[in-house]
C-alpha positions as CSV (number, residue, x, y, z in Angstrom):
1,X,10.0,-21.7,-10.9
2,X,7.5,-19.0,-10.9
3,X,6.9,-16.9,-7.7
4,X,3.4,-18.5,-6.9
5,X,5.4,-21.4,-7.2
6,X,7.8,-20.8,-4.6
7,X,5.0,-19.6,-2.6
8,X,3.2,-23.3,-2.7
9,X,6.4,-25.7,-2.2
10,X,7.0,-23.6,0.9
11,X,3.4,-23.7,2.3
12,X,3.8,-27.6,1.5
13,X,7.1,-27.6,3.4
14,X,5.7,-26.0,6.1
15,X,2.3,-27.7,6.5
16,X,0.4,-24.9,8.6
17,X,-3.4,-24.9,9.3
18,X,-5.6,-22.6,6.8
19,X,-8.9,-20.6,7.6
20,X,-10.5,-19.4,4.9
21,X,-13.5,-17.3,6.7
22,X,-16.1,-17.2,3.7
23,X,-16.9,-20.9,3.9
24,X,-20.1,-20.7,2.1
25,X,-18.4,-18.6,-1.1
26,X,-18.1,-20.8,-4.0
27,X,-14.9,-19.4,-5.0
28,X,-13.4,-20.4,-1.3
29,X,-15.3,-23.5,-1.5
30,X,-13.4,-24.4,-4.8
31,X,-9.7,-23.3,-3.7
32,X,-10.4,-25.1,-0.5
33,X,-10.7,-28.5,-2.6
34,X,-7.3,-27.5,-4.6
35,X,-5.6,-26.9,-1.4
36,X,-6.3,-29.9,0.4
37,X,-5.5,-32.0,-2.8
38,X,-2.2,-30.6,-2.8
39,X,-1.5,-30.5,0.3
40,X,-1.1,-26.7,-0.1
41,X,-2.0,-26.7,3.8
42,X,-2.2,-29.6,6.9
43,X,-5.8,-28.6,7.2
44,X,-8.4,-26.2,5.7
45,X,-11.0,-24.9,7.7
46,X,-14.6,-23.5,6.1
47,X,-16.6,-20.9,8.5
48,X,-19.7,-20.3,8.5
49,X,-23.5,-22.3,8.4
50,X,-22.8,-25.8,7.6
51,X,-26.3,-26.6,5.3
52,X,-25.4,-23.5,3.7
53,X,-21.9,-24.6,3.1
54,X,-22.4,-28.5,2.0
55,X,-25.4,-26.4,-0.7
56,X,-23.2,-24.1,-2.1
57,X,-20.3,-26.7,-2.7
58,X,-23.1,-29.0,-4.4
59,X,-23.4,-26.2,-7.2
60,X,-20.1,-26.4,-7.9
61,X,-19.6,-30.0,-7.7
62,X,-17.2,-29.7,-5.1
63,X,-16.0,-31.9,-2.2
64,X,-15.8,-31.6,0.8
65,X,-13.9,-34.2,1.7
66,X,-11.1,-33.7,4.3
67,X,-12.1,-30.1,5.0
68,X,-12.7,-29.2,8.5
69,X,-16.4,-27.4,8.7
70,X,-17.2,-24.8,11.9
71,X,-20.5,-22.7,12.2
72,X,-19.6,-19.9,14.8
73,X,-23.5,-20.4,16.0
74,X,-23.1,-23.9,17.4
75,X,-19.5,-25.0,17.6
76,X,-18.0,-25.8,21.3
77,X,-14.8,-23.0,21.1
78,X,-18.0,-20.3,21.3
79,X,-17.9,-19.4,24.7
80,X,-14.2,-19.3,25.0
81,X,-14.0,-17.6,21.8
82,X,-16.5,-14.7,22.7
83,X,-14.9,-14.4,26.3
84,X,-11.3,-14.1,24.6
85,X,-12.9,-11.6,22.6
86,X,-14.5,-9.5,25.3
87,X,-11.4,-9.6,27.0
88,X,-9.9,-7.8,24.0
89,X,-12.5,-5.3,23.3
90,X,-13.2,-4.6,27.0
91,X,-11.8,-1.3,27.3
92,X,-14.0,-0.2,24.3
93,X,-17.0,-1.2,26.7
94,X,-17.8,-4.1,25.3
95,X,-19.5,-6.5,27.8
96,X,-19.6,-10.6,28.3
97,X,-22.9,-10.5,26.5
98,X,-21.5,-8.7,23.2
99,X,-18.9,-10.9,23.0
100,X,-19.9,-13.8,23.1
101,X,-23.1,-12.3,20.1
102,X,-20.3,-10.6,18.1
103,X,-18.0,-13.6,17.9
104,X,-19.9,-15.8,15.8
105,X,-19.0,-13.4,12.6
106,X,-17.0,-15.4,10.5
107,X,-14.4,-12.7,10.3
108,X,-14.0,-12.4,13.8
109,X,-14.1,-16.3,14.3
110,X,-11.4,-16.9,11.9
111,X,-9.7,-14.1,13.2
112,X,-9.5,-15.6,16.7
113,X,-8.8,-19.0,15.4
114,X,-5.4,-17.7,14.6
115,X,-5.1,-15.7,17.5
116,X,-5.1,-18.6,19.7
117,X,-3.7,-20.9,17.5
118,X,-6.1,-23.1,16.2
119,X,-5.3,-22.2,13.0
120,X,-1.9,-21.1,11.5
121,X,-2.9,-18.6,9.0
122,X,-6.2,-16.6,7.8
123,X,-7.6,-15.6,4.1
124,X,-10.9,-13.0,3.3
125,X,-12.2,-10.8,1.7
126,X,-13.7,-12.7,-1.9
127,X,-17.0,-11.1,-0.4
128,X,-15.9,-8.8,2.4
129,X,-14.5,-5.5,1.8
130,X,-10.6,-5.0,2.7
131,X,-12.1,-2.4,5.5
132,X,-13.6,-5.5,7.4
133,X,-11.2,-7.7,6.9
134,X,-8.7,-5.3,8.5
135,X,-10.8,-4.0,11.5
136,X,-11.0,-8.1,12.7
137,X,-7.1,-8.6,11.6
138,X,-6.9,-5.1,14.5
139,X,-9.2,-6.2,17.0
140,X,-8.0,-9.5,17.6
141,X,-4.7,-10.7,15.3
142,X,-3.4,-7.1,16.4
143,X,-0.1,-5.7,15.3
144,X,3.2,-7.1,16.3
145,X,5.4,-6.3,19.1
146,X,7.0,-3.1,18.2
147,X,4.5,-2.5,15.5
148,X,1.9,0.3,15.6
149,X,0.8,0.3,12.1
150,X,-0.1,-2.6,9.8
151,X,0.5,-2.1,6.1
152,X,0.7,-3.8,2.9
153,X,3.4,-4.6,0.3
154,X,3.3,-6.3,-3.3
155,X,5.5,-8.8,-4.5
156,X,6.6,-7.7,-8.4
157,X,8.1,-10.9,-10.3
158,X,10.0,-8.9,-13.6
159,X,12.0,-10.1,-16.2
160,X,15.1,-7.8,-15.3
161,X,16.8,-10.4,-13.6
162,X,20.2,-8.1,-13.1
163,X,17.8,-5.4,-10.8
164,X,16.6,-5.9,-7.4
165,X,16.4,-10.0,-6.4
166,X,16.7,-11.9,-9.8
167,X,14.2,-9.3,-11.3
168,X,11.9,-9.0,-7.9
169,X,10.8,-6.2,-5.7
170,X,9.1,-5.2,-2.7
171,X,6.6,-2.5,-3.4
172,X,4.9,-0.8,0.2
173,X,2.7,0.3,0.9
174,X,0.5,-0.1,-1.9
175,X,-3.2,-0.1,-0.1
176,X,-3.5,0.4,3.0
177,X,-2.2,3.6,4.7
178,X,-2.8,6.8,2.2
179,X,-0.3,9.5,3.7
180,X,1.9,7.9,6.5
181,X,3.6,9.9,8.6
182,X,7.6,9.7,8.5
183,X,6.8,7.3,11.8
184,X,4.5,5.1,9.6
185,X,6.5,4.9,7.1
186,X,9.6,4.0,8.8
187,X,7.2,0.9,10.4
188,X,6.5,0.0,6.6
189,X,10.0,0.1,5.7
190,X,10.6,-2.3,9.1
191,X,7.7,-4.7,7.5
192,X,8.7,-4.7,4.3
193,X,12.4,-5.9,4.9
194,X,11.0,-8.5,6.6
195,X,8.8,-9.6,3.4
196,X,11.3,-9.1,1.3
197,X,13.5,-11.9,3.5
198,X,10.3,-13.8,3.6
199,X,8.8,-14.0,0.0
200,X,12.1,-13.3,-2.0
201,X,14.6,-15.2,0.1
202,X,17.0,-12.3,0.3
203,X,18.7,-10.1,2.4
204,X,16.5,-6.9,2.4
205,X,18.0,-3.6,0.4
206,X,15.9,-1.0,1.4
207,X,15.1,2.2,-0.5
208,X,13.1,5.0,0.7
209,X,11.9,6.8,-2.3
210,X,11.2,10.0,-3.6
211,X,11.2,12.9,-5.8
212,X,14.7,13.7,-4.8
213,X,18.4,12.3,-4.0
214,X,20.1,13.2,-1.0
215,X,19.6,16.7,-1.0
216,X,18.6,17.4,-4.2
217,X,15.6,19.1,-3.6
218,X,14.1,20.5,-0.6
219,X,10.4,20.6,0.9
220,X,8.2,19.0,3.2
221,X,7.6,15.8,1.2
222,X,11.5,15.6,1.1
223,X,11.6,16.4,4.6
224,X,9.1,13.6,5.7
225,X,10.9,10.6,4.3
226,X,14.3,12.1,5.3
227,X,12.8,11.6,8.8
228,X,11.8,8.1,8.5
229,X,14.9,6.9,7.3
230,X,16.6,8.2,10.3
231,X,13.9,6.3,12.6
232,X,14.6,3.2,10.8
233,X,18.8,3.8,10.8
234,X,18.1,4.3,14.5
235,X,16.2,1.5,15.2
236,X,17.3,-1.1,12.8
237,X,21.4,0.1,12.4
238,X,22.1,-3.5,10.6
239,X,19.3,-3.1,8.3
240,X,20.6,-1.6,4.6
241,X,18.6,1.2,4.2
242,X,18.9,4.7,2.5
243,X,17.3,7.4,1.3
244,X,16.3,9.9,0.0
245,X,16.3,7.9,-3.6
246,X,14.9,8.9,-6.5
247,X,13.5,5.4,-7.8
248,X,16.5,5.3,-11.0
249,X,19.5,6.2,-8.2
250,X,17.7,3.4,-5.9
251,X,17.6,0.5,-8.8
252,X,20.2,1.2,-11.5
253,X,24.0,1.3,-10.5
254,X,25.8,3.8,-13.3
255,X,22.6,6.5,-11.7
256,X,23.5,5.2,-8.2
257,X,27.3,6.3,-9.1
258,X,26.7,9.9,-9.8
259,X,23.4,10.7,-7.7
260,X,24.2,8.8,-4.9
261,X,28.3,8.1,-4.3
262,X,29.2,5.4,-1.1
263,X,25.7,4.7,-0.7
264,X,25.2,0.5,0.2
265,X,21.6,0.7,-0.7
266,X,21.5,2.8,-4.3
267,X,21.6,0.9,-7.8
268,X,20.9,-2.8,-5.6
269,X,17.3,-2.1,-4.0
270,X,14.7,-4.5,-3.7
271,X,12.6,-3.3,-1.1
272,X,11.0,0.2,-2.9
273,X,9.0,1.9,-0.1
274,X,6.8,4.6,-1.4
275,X,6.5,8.0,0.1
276,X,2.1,7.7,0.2
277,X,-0.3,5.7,-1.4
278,X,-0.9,7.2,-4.2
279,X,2.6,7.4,-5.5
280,X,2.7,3.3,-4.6
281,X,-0.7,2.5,-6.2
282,X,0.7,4.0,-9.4
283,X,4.1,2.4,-9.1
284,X,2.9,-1.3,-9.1
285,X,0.2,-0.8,-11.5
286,X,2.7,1.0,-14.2
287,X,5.3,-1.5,-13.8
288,X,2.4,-4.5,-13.8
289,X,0.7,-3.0,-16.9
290,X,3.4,-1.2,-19.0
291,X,6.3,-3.9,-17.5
292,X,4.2,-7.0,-18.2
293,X,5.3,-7.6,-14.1
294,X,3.9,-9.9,-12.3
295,X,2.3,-8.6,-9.4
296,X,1.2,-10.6,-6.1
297,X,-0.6,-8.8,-3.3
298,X,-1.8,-6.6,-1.8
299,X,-0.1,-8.7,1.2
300,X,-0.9,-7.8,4.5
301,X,2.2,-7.1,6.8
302,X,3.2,-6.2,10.3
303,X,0.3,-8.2,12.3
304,X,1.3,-10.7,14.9
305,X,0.0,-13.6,13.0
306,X,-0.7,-14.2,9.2
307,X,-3.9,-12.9,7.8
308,X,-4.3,-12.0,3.7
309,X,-6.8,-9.7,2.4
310,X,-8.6,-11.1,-1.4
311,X,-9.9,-8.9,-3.8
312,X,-13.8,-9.2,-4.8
313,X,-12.7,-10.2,-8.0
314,X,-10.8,-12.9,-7.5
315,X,-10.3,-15.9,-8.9
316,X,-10.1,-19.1,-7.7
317,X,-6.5,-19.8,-8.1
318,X,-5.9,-16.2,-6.8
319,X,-6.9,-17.5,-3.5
320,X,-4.9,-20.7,-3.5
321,X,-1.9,-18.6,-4.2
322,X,-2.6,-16.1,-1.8
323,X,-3.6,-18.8,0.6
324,X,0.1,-20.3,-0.4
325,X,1.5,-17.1,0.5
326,X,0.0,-16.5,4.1
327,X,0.7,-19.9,5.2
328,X,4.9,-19.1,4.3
329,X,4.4,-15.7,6.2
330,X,3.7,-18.0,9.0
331,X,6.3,-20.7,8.2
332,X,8.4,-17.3,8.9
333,X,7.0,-16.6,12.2
């Protein structure tokens, strides 16, 4: 069973509610259909103007059958939706008034559909920018208790199924913060074990990566993700973490033996946590393009509630498998 596979039958077994807040984007329209059919998700809801929804499904000979509609303009949850939101943003100066105008952007709507529970689970961003999508996932989903800093990971499906868990990794962050500090990357490391229990069913074995192996080299960059692992240790003592790895003493054992001796973590990793964004960008897409990996994200992690972030480009089954996947994030929760 392939990892997008996993990622349906457990969406199935946990039959959460989907909002998918480009309701008048073909594409959405399309994997809407496909997740309703099978039963991907208890109920699929389309935002946005409802004429303009029922057209654009019409020229892709879609139905609509079965899939819960909501225009933001003149659905019944507005008021209590834009005062929910003011309440939010009210420090920021934002007054009744605002609210109650602003809320009716389908980002934001969705957005607070899963903030107070009227939906399980959120997907955007087949015409939104990942900027937008984020700054209502912020505002309203917010981070999780504990959490300061959202962040991303990747899920990478290989065929070395003797490495990490049967062959798969956690990658973070990948696309969302470009030079965390040691405190932002010690939250990512926090997130990502929790993926890692979530999407690969195993027990996380954490790796904090870098250019050197407990001590081998010296410097600032060294220094910073020295520092996080020591947050993490000190926060999380029962988590398996270590570091610093290079990437070869964090994955393979006989380099784990000589590089690093005793350590629980080195040659067995499966969560890889990247010292910045540039070195994780380049990570997943070497191992995706030169590994023939199969590579599933960028998933959105540390918020209080599920919310996934598409890419412009996507496909239509790209969104019912990243659709699949938010909806087992919140099976998790």
């Amino acid at each position: 069973m392939t990892f997008a596979e996993k990622m349906k039958a457990q969406a199935i077994a946990a039959n959460k509610n989907l909002v998918l807040a480009e309701g008048t984007e073909q594409r959405t329209i399309q994997a809407a259909r496909k997740i309703i059919d099978e039963k991907i998700a208890k109920s699929v809801t389309l935002v946005g103007d409802i004429e303009a929804i029922k057209k654009a499904a019409k020229g892709v000979n879609t139905s609509l059958e079965g899939i819960i509609l909501e225009d933001p303009l003149t659905n019944e949850d507005r008021k209590s939706f834009g005062q929910a939101y003011y309440e939010l943003r009210k420090h920021k100066g934002m007054t009744e008034q605002e609210g109650y105008d602003g809320i009716v952007d389908p980002l934001r709507w969705a957005a607070m559909m899963v903030r107070l529970g009227k939906a399980d689970a959120m997907v955007a961003g087949a015409e939104n920018t990942t900027g937008n999508v984020l700054v209502a996932a912020f505002n309203i989903i917010k981070c999780k208790p504990g959490i300061k800093y959202a962040s991303s990971c990747f899920v990478m499906a290989t065929d070395k199924k003797d490495l990490g868990a049967d062959g798969s990794f956690i990658f973070a962050d990948c696309a969302t913060i470009p030079n965390p500090t040691a405190e932002q990357l010690a939250e990512i490391a926090e997130a990502s074990a929790e993926s890692c229990r979530t999407f690969l069913q195993a027990e996380p074995k954490v790796a904090m990566l870098s250019y050197s192996t407990m001590g081998s080299a010296k410097g600032d960059l060294v220094d910073k993700v020295i520092g996080a692992t020591n947050l993490i240790k000190a926060k999380l003592p029962n988590l398996a973490v270590d570091g610093e790895l290079q990437l070869d003493a964090a994955i393979i054992p006989s380099v784990a033996k000589s590089k690093a001796p005793g350590s629980k973590v080195a040659g067995n990793a499966n969560t890889l946590i990247f010292p910045d964004l540039q070195a994780g960008n380049i990570g997943y897409k070497l191992v995706q393009r030169l590994a023939g990996a199969e590579a599933y994200g960028p998933i959105l992690q540390g918020f209080a509630k599920p919310i996934s972030d598409l890419s412009r480009g996507c496909s239509v089954d790209d969104i019912v498998v990243t659709s699949s996947i938010t909806l087992a994030q919140a099976a998790a929760l």
